[in-house]
N, C-alpha and C positions, 0 to 999 in steps of 0.2 A: 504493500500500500504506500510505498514510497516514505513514511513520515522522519518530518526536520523537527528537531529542538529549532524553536522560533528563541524563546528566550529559558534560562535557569538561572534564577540569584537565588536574595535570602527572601524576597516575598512572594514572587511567583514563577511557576513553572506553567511555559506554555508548547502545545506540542501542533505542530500542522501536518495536515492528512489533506491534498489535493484529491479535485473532482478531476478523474480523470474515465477514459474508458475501460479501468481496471475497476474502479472503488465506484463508479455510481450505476444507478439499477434503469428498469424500462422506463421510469417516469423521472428521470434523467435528475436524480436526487442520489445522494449518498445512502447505499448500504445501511442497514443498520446494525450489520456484523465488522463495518471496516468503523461506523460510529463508536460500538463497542471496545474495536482494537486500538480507538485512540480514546479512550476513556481511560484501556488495562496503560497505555502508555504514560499519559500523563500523571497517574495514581503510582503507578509505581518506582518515576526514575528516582524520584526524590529520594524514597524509601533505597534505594538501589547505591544511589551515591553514599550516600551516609553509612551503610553497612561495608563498602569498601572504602572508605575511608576509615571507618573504625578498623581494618585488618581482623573482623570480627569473623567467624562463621555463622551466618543466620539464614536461617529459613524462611523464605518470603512467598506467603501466597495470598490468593485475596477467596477470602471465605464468602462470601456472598456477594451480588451485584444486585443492584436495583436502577434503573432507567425509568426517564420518560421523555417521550419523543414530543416534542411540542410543537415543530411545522419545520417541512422538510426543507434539507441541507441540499442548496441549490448552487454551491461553492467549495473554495477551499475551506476548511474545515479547521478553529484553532479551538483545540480543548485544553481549559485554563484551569489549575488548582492552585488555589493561595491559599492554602496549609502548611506553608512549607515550616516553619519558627514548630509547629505543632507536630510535624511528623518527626523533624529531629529529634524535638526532647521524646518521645515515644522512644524511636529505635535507640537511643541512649540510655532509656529505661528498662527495653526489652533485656538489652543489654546484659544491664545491671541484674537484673533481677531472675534470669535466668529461665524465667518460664513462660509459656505462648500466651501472647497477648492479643488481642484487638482494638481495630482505632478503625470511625468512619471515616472514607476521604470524599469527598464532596469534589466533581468535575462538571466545570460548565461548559460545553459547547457553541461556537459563537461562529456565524459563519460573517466575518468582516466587510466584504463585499455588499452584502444587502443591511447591515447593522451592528449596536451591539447588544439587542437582544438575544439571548439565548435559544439555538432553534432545540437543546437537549438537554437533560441533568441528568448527575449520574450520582449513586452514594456505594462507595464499594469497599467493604471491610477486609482494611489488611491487618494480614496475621502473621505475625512473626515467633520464631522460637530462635532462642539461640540454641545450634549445635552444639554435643558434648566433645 
């Protein structure tokens, strides 16, 4: 699905998924399996950076997903999570404390071109364990 880190600091993490003729459907809108692959993306690099940065072993998976589709993705695609300050201290705590935790992450979808209304939300619990 082609997608680019648009932006990663310490307030947001933004990821883009192009409308192209791989990623959009017959009514010439985005997928909502390529929507969901830039949901797991932008939810999880965060969480991804910080556990290799710590030189830690962790298990990262996301235990549940929740979506809603609010009007179709008629462009390039930026799904945006500003939790970043919240996931660090998590995977710092996961850390610490040794045993599987969860934390919701909340991803907005925003197709820039027609607005910045959201055409998606997304709520998807990551789970982390640190390995022994």
């Amino acid at each position: 699905v082609s997608p680019s880190v648009v932006r990663l600091d310490d307030s947001e993490c933004v990821i883009k998924i192009p409308l192209n003729r791989r990623t959009k459907n017959h009514l010439n809108s985005m997928y909502f399996g390529v929507l969901a692959t830039g949901a797991d993306l932008a939810g999880g690099l965060v969480a991804m950076k910080e556990i290799t940065d710590s030189k830690k072993k962790v298990a990262l998976s996301f235990k549940d997903f929740h979506a809603e589709f609010l009007k179709r993705a008629e462009g390039d695609v930026h799904f945006i999570c500003t939790q970043i300050p919240e996931i660090k201290n998590f995977v710092a705590e996961v850390i610490a404390s040794g045993e599987r935790m969860n934390f919701p992450v909340k991803i907005e979808a925003v197709v820039p071109s027609i607005g910045p209304e959201p055409v998606a939300k997304f709520v998807l619990t990551l789970s982390l364990k640190l390995k022994a």
